[in-house]
C-alpha positions as CSV (number, residue, x, y, z in Angstrom):
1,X,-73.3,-71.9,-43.4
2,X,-70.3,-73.9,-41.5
3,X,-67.8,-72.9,-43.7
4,X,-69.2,-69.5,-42.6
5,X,-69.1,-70.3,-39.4
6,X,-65.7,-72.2,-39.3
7,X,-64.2,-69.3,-40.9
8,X,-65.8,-66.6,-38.2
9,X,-64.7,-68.7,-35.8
10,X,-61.1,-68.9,-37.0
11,X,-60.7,-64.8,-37.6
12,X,-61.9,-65.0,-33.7
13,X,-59.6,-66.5,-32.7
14,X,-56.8,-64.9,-34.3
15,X,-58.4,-61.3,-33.7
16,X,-58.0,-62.5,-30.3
17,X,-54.1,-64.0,-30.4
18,X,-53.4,-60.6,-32.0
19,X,-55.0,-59.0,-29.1
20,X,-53.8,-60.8,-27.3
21,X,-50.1,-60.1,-28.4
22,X,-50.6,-56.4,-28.9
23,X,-51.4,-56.7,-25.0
24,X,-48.3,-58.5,-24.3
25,X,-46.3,-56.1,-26.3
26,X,-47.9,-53.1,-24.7
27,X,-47.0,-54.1,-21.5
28,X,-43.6,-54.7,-22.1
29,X,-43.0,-50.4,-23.7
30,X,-40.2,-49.7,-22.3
31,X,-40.7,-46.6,-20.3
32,X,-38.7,-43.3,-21.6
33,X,-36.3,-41.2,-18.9
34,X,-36.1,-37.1,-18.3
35,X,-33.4,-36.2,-16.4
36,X,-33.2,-32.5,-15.1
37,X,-29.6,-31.4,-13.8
38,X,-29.3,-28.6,-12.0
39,X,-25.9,-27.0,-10.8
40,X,-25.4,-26.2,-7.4
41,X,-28.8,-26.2,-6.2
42,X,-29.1,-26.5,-2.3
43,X,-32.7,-26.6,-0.3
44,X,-33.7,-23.3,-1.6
45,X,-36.7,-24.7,-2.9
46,X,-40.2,-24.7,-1.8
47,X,-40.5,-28.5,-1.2
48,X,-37.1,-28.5,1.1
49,X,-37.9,-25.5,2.5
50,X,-34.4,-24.2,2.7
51,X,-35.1,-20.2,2.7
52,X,-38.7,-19.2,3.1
53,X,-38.6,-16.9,0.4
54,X,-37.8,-19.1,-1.9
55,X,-40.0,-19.6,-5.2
56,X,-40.2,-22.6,-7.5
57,X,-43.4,-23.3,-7.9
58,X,-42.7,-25.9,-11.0
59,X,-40.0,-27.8,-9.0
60,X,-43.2,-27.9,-6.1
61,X,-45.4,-28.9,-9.2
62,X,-43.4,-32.0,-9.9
63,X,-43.1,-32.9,-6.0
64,X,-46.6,-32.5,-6.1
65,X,-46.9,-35.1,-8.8
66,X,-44.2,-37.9,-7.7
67,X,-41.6,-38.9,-4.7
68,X,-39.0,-36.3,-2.9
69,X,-36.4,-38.0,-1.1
70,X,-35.7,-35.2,2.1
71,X,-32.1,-36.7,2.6
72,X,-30.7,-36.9,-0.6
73,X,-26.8,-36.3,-0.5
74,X,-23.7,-35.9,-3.4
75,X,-21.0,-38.0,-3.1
76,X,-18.6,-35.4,-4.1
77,X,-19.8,-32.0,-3.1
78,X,-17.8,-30.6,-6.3
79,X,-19.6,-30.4,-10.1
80,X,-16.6,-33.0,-11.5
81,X,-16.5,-35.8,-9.5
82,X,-20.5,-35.8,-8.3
83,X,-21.5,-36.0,-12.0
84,X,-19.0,-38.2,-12.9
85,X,-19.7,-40.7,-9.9
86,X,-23.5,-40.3,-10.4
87,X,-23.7,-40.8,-14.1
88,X,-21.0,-43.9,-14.0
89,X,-22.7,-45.7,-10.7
90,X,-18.9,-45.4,-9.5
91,X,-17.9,-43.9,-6.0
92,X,-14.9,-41.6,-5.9
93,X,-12.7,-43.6,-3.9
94,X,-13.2,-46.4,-6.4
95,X,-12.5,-44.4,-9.1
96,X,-10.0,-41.2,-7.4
97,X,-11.6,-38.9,-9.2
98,X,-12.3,-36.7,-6.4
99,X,-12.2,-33.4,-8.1
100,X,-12.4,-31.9,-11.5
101,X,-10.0,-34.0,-13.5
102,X,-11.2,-35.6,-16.5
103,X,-13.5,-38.3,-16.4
104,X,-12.9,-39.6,-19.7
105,X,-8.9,-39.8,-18.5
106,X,-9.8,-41.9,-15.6
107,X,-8.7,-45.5,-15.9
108,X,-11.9,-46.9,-14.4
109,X,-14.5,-44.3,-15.4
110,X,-13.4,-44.3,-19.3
111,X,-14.1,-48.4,-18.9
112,X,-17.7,-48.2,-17.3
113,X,-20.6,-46.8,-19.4
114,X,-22.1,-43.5,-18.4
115,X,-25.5,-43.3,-18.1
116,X,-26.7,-42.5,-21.5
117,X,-24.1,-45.3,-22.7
118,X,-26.0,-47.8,-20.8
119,X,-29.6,-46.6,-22.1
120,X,-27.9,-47.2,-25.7
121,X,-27.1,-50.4,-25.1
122,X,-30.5,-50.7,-23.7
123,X,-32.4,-49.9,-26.9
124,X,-32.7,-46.2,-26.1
125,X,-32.4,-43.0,-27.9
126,X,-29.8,-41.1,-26.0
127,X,-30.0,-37.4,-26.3
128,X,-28.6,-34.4,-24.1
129,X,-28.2,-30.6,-24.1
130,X,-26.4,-28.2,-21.1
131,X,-24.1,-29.9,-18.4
132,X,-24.9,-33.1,-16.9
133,X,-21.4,-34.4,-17.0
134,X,-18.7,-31.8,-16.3
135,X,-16.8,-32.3,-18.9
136,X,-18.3,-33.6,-21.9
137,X,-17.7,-36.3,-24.9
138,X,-20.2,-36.0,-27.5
139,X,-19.8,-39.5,-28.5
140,X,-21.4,-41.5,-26.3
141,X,-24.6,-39.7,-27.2
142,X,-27.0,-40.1,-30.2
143,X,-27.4,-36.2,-30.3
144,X,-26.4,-33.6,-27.8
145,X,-27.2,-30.1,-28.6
146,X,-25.3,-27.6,-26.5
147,X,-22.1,-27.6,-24.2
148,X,-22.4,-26.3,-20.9
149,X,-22.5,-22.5,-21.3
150,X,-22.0,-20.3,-18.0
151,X,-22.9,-17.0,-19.6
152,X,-23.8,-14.5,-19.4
153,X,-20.2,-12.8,-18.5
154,X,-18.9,-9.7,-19.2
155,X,-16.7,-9.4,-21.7
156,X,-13.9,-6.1,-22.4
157,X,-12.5,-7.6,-25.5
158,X,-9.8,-9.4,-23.9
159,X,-10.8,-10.8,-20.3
160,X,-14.3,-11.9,-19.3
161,X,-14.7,-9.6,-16.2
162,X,-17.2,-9.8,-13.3
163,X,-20.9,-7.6,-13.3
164,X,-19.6,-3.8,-13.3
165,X,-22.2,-3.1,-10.7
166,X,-20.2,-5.6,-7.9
167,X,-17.8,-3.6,-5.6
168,X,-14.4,-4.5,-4.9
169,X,-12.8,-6.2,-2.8
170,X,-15.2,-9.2,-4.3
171,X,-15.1,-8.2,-7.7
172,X,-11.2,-9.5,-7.8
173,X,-12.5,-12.9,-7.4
174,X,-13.5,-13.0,-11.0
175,X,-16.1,-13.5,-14.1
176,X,-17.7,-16.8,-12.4
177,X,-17.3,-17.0,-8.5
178,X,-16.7,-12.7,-8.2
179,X,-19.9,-12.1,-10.5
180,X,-24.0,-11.2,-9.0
181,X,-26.6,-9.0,-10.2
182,X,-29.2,-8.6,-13.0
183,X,-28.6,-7.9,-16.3
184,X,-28.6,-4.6,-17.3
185,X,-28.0,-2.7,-20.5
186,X,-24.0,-2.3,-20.9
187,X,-23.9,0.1,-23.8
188,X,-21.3,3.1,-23.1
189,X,-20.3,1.2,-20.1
190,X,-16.9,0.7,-19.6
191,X,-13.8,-0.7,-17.4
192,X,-11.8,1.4,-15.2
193,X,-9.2,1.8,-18.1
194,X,-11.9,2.6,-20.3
195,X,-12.6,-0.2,-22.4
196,X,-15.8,-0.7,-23.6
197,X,-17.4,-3.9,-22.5
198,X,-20.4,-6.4,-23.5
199,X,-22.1,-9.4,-22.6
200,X,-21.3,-12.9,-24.2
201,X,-22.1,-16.3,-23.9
202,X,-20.1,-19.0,-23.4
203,X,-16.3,-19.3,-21.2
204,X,-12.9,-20.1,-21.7
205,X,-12.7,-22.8,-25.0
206,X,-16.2,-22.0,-25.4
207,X,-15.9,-19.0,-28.1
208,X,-17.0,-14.9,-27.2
209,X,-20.2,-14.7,-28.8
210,X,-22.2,-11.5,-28.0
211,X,-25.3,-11.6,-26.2
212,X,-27.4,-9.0,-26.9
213,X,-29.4,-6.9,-23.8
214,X,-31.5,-3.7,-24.0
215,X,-34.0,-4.8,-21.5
216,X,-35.9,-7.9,-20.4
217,X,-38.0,-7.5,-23.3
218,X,-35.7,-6.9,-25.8
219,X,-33.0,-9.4,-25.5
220,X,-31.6,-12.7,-26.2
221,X,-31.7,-16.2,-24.1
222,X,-29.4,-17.0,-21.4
223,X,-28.0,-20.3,-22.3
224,X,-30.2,-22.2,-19.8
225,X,-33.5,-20.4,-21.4
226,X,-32.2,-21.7,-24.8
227,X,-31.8,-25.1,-23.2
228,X,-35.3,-25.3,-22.0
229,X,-36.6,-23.8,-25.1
230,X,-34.6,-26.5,-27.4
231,X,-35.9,-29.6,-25.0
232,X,-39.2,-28.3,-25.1
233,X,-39.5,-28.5,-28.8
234,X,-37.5,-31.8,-28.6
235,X,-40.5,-33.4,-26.5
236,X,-43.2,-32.2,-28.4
237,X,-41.0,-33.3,-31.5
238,X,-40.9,-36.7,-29.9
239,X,-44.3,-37.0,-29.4
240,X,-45.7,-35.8,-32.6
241,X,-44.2,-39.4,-34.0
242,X,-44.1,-43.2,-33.5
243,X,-41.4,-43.8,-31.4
244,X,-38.9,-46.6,-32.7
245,X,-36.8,-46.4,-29.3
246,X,-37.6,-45.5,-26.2
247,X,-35.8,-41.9,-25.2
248,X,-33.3,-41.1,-22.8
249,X,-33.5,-37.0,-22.2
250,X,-31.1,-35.1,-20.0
251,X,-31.2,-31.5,-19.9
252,X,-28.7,-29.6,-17.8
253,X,-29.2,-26.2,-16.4
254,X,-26.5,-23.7,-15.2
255,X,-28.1,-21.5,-12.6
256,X,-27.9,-20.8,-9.6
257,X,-24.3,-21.6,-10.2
258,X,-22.3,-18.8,-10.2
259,X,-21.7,-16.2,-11.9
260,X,-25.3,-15.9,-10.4
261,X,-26.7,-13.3,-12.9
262,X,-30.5,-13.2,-14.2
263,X,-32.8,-10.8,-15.8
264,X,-33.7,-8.1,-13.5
265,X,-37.5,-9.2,-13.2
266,X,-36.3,-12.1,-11.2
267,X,-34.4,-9.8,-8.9
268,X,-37.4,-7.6,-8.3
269,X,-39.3,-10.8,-7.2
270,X,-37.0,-10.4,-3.8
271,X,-36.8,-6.7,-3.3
272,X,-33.2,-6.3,-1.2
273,X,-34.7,-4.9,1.9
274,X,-37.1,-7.7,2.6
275,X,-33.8,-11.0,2.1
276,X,-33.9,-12.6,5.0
277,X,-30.3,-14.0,5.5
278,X,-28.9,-17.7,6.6
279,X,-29.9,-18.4,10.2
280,X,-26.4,-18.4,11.9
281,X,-25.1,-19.4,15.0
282,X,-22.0,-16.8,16.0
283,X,-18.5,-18.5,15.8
284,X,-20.6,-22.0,14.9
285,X,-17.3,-22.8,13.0
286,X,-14.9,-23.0,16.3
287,X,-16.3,-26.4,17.0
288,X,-15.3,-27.6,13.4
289,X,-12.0,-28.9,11.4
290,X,-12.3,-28.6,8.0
291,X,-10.2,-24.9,8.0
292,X,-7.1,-26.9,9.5
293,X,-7.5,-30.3,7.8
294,X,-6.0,-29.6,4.6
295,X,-2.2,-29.5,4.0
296,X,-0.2,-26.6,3.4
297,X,-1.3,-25.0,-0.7
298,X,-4.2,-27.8,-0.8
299,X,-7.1,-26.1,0.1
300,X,-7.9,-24.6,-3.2
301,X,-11.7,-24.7,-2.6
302,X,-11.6,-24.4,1.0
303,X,-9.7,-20.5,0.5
304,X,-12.1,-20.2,-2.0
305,X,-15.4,-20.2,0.4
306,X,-13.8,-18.3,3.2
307,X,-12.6,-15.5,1.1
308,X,-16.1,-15.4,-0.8
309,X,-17.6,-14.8,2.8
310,X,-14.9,-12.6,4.2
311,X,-15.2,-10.6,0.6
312,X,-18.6,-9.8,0.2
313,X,-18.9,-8.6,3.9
314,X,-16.1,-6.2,3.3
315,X,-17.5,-5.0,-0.1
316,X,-21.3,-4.3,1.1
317,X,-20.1,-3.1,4.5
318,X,-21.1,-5.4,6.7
319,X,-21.7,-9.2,6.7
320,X,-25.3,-9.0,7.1
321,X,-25.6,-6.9,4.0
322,X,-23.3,-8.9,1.7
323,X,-25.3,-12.1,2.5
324,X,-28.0,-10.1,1.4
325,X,-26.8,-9.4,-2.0
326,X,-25.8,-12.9,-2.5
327,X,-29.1,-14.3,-1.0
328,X,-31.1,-12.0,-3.6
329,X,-28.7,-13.5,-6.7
330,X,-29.3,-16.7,-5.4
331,X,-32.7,-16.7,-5.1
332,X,-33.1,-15.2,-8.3
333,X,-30.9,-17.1,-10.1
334,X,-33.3,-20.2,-8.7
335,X,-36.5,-18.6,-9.4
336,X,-35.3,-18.3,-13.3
337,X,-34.3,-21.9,-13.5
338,X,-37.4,-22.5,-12.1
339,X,-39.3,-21.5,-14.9
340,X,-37.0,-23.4,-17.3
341,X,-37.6,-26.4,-15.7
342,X,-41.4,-25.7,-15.8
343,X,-40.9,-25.0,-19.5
344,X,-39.4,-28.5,-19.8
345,X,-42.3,-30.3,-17.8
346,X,-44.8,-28.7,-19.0
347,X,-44.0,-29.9,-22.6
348,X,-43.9,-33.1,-21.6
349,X,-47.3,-32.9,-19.4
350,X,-49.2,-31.7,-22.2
351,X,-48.3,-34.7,-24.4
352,X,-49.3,-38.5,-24.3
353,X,-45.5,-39.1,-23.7
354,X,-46.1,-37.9,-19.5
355,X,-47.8,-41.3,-18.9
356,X,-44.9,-43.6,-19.6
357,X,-42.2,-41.1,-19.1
358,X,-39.9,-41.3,-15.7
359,X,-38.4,-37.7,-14.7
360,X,-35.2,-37.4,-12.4
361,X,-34.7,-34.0,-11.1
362,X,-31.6,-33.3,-9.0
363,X,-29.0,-31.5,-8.4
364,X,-24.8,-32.0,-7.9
365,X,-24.5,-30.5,-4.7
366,X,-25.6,-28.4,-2.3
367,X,-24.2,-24.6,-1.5
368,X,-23.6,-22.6,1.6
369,X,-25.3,-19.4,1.9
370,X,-22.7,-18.2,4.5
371,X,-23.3,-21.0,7.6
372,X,-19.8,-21.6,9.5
373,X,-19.1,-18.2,7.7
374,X,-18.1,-20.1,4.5
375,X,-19.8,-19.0,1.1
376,X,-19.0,-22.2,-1.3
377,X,-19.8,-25.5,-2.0
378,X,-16.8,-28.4,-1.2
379,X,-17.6,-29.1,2.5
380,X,-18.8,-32.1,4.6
381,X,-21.5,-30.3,6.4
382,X,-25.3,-30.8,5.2
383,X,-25.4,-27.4,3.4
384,X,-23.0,-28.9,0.6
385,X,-23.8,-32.2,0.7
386,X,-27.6,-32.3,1.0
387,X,-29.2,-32.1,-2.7
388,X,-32.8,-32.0,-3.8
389,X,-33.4,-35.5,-5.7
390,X,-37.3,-35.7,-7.5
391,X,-38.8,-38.6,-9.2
392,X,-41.8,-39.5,-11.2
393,X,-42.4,-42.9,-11.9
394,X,-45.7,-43.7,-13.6
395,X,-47.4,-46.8,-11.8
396,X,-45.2,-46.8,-9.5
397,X,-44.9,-43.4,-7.1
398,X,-47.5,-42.2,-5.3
399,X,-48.3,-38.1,-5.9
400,X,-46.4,-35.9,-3.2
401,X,-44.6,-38.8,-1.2
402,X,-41.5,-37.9,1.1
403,X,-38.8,-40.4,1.4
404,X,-36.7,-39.8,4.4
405,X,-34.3,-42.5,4.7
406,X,-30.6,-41.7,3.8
407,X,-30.1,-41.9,0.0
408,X,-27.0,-40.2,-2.8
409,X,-26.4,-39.7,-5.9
410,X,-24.9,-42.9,-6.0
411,X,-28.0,-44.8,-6.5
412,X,-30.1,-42.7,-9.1
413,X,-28.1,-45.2,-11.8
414,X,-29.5,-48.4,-10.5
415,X,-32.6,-47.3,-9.9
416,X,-33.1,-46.4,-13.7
417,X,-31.6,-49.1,-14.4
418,X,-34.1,-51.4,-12.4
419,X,-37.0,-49.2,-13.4
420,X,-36.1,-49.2,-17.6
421,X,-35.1,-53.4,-17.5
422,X,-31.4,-52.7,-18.2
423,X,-28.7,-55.1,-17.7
424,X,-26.9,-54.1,-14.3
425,X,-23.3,-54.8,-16.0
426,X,-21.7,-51.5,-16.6
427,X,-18.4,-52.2,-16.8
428,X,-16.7,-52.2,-20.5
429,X,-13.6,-54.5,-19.3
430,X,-12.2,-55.8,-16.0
431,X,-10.5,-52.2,-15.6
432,X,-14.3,-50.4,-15.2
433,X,-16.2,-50.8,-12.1
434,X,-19.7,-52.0,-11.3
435,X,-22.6,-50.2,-10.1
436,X,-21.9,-48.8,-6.3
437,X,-24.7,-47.8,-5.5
438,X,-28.4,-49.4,-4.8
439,X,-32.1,-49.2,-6.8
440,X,-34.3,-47.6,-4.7
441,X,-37.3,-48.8,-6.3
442,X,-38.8,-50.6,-3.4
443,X,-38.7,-46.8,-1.7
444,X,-40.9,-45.4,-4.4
445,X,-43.2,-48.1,-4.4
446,X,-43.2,-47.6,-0.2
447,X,-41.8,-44.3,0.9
448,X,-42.5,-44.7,4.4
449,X,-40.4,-48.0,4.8
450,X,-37.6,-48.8,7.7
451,X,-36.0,-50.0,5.6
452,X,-34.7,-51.1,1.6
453,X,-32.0,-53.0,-0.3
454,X,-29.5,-50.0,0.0
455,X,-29.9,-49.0,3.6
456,X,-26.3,-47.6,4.5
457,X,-25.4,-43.9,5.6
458,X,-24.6,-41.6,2.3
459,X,-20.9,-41.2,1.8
460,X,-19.2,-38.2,0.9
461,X,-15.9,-37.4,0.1
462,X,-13.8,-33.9,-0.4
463,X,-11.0,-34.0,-1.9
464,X,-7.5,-33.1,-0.1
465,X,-5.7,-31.8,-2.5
466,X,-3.5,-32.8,-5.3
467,X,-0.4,-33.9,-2.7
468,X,-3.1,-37.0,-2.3
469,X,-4.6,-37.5,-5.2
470,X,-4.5,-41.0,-5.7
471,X,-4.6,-41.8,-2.3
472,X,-8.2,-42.5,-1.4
473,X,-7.3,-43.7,2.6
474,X,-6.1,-39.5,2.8
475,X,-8.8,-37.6,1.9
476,X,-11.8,-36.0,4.3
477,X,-15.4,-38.3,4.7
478,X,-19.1,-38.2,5.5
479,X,-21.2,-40.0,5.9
480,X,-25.1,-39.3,7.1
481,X,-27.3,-41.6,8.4
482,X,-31.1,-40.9,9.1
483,X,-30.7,-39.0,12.2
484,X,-26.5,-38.5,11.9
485,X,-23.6,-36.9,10.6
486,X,-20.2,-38.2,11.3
487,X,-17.0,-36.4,9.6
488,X,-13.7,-37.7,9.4
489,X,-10.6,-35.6,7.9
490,X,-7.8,-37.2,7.4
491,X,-5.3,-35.9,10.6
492,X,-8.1,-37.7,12.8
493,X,-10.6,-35.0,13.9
494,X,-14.1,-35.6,14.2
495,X,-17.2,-33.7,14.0
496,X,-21.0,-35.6,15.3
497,X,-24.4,-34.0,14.6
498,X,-27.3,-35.6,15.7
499,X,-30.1,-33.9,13.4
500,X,-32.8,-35.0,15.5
501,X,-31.9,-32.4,18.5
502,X,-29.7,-30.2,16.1
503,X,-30.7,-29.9,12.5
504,X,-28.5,-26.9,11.8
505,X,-25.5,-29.0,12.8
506,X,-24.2,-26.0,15.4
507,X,-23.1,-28.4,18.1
508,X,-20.0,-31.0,17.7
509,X,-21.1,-33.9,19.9
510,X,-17.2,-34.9,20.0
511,X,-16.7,-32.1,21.8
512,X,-19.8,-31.4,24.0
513,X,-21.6,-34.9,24.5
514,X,-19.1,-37.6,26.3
515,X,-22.3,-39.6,26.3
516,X,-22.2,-40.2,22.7
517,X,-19.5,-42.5,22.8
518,X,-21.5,-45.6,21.2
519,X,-23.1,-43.5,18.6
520,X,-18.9,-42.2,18.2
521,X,-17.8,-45.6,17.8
522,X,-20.7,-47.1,15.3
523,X,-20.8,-44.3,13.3
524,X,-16.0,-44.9,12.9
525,X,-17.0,-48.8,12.5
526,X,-20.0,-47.8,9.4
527,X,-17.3,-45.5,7.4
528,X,-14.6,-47.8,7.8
529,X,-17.2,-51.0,6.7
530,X,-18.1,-48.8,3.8
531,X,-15.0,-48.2,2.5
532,X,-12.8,-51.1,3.0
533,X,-10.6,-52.3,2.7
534,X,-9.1,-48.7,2.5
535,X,-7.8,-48.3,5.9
536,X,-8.0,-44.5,6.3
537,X,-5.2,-42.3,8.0
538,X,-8.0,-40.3,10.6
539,X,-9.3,-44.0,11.9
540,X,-6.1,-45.3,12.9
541,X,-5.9,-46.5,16.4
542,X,-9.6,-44.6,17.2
543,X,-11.7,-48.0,18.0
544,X,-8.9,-49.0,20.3
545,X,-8.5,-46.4,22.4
């Protein structure tokens, strides 16, 4: 009977070591990361409430469920240099990579692990599909499925064209930035010069692959519907197993990048005579610089958002119907990607994997939808800077919490990085960079907080063209604190909002408000503190007058 005893005793004991080391081991399951990119995404979303016709009622879903931070902001409002900056933790003046060069050509950013390097390192299971980085190299990946695809375009056997159905003078533009409408069936149709034309997938380098349209119900996927429909099965793949790794997922959607073309039922949603257009202020641009900022043949991008607004006014007849036609592409084009993300999440939601799964939902940039009568991304005003940025952290964020402190792109690397247990070493050698930006962590845990470990105005920079392209102390800056926005170009103008009294950024304080002379001068002395010790052309002398 003791022997009996001893030896009940003893399997106690170790049923409860092993219990108690199951426990331990538990605790310490590393938690797996969704990310969600979407391309040019501004506050046309229910949760921002950017246009109120807007629909995204997934996107709401997940705000519902986690943390929106309200004054999220790129740090490059072009696709190139935000991803690149975001998913290296490296600012562009650190790296000059302002634009759309090469990442993987850049001396600093090829010798600092991306993002889905890092989670490699980390243990993880790195997989992707669509664009998250603008240009991609499959390598540093454990699987990606598909390149970024920006179809569909139109196709007439030789040049990929813009929709038939958009009327010239915008048309000329071309098959991405020149291209709005629904699909519709293309058989018989032709080009002026009578060549028959087609739908496809893909763009240049990318292959001419037919995509095949008869009607919404008798068709093929867009690219980011086969995107949704690939991660979808990936998750419930995922979950269907005993994971070795944790997973790192990123899934990256095209829409509403242009060309901004959807299936027609997403058009009827927003029935043309209803659009309500952009809320404008008439000549709002007079009190701004960036039109005479650049130097002569460097404003690429800047000539590309005028003559997108001058364009489509001329081609619908008036300016009030051409924002129309874009606002209805838009907002379809949103609406659509919408539901792909909802495909995404709910695949996730309905398996065990939800409750130890972070998602990251955000967006490059913003886009204006004709504001300082400008129709483009690559500014320094909120429209283009200002992105929707979503997390869901189990245990950690409370359901539909709004963060308004100033946060950017910049700082969605440490936080994973904090969240997941990483090492906060990125670079590969002393020619990468570390992480820039901050974990904001201690902002999920508290959204309402005065304060966290990263509190600094969001910086952006646009590029100045290639005459300055490794010069980092010549090209334009924001930055935007809780309440402000203070731009710098680089020939010394200025523009001040205060988005407490003016939220539409309509009135230049430089000019208007002598008054705001201290706010002037702090918000010089916070750009320059944040990038030293570059000492930028625009600053020179300013403090000392």
């Amino acid at each position: 009977m003791t022997k009996i005893l001893h030896g009940l005793t003893i399997g106690f004991i170790l049923l409860l070591f092993s219990t108690n080391i199951a426990c331990e081991k538990n605790e310490k399951i590393k938690p797996n990361v969704l990310l969600i990119m979407i391309d040019d995404l501004n506050d046309c979303i229910e949760t921002m409430q950017g246009h109120p016709q807007a629909l995204t009622p997934n996107i709401s879903k997940l705000a519902k469920s986690g943390a929106t931070f309200v004054n999220a902001h790129t740090n490059a409002p072009m696709c190139g240099a935000s991803r690149s900056s975001m998913m290296m933790g490296v600012y562009p003046h650190h790296s000059m990579n302002f634009f759309q060069a090469r990442w993987y050509d850049n001396t600093v950013l090829k010798n600092t692990r991306s993002l889905s390097e890092q989670f490699r390192m980390g243990g993880y299971q790195s997989i992707g599909t669509g664009k998250i980085l603008h240009h991609l190299k499959k390598e540093n990946w454990d699987h990606y499925e598909n390149r970024a695809d920006y179809g569909p375009v139109v196709f007439d056997g030789n040049n990929r064209l813009a929709h038939p159905d958009v009327p010239l003078p915008f048309y000329d533009i071309g098959s991405i930035d020149g291209s709005l409408g629904p699909l519709v069936n293309l058989e018989g149709r032709t080009t002026a010069e009578g060549k028959p034309i087609q739908w496809i997938y893909g763009y240049q380098g990318n292959g001419t692959k037919p995509m095949r349209y008869v009607n919404d119900d008798n068709r093929d996927p867009t690219p980011d519907e086969q995107n949704a429909i690939w991660t979808a099965k990936k998750i419930k793949s995922l979950a269907r197993k005993k994971l070795e790794k944790p997973f790192f997922l990123a899934v990256g959607f095209l829409r509403p990048h242009t060309p901004l073309i959807a299936p027609q039922k997403y058009f009827d949603r927003f029935p043309i005579d209803q659009i309500e257009i952009t809320v404008k202020k008439q000549n709002d641009q007079q009190d701004s610089y960036l039109e005479i900022s650049y130097a002569k043949d460097q404003g690429f991008a800047l000539q590309l958002g005028k003559k997108m607004f001058n364009q489509i006014a001329a081609s619908y007849g008036s300016e009030t119907e051409g924002l129309k036609r874009w606002t209805q592409a838009y907002l379809a084009c949103v609406a659509a990607v919408d539901e792909n993300v909802g495909q995404v999440l709910d695949a996730l939601d309905g398996t065990h994997l939800k409750d130890n799964t972070i998602v990251v939902l955000a967006s490059d940039h913003g886009f204006h939808m004709g504001e300082k009568d400008y129709l483009y991304k690559n500014s320094l005003w909120e429209e283009s800077t200002r992105v929707p940025l979503l997390m869901r952290v189990p245990r950690v964020t409370k359901p539909n919490s709004k963060i308004s402190k100033a946060v950017s792109l910049i700082d969605v690397y440490p936080t994973l990085v904090e969240l997941c247990e990483l090492p906060n070493e990125t670079k590969k050698n002393e020619q990468g960079h570390h992480l820039d930006g901050s974990s904001m962590k201690s902002l999920l845990e508290n959204p309402t907080s005065e304060s966290w470990i990263g509190d600094r105005p969001a910086l952006t920079v646009v590029f100045a063209g290639p005459l300055y392209k490794n010069m980092p102390q010549k090209q334009h800056y924001a930055i935007r604190t809780d309440r402000f926005r203070y731009i710098l170009y680089n020939n010394g103008k200025e523009e001040l909002y205060d988005h407490q009294n003016d939220p539409h950024e309509w009135n230049n304080l430089v000019l208007s408000e002598k008054n705001q002379e201290k706010t002037l001068i702090n918000m010089r002395q916070q750009l320059a503190m944040m990038l030293s010790p570059i000492e930028l052309e625009g600053l020179k002398n300013k403090n000392n007058k």
